[in-house]
C-alpha positions in Angstrom: -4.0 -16.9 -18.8 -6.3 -18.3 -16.1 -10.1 -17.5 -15.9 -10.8 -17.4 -12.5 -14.7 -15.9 -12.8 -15.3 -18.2 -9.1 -13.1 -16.3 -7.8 -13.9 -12.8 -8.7 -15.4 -10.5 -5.8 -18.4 -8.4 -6.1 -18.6 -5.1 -4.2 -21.6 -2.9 -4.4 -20.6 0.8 -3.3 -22.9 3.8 -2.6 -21.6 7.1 -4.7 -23.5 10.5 -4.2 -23.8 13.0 -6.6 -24.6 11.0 -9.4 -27.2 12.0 -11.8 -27.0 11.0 -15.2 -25.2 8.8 -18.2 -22.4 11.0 -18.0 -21.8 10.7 -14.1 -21.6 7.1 -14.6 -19.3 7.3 -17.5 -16.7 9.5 -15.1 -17.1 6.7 -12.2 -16.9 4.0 -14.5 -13.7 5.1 -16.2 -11.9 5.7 -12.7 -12.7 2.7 -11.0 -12.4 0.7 -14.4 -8.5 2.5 -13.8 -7.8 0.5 -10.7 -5.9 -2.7 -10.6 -7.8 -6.0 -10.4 -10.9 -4.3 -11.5 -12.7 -6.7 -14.0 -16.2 -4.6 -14.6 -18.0 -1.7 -13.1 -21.8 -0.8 -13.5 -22.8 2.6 -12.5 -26.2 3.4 -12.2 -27.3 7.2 -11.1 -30.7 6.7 -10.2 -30.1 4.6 -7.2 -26.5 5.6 -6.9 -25.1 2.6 -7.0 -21.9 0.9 -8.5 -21.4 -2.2 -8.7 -17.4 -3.4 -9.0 -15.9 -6.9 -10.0 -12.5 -7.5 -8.6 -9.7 -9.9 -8.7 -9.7 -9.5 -5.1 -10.9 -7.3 -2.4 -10.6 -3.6 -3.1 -8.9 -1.1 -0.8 -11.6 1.2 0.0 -9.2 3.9 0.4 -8.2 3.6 -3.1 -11.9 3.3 -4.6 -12.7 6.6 -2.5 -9.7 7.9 -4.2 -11.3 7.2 -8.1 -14.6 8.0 -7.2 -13.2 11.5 -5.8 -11.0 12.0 -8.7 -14.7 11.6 -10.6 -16.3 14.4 -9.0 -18.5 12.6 -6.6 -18.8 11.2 -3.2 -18.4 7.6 -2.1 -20.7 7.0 1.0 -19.1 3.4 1.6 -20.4 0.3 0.8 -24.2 -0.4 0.2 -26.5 -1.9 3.0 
């Protein structure tokens, strides 16, 4: 087993409908669900998550967790 940490990619995504602990324990769990996903940090005051990857993720299939959630991903953040 490799550690490839240079490698890793860092997405930051914009979810709506967060609002507390809880919210980001639901998001974190999905996404943390996907393949390639190293770490995720949720934060429901600014709505932001923040996803390490082996690789790029499809954002068809992180819309796809965040949905199963209960919440809204508004795409990536500006």
């Amino acid at each position: 087993m490799t550690a490839e940490t240079n490698a890793d990619v860092t997405t930051v995504y914009e979810v709506k409908g967060m609002t507390c602990g809880h919210c980001e324990g639901a998001v974190t769990k999905e996404l943390s669900a996907l393949p390639g996903v190293a770490s995720v940090q949720a934060v429901a005051a600014t709505g932001r998550v923040t996803v390490t990857s082996a690789a790029p993720l499809d954002e068809e299939a992180v819309r796809a967790a965040v949905d199963e959630a209960g919440y809204d991903l508004a795409g990536t953040a500006a």
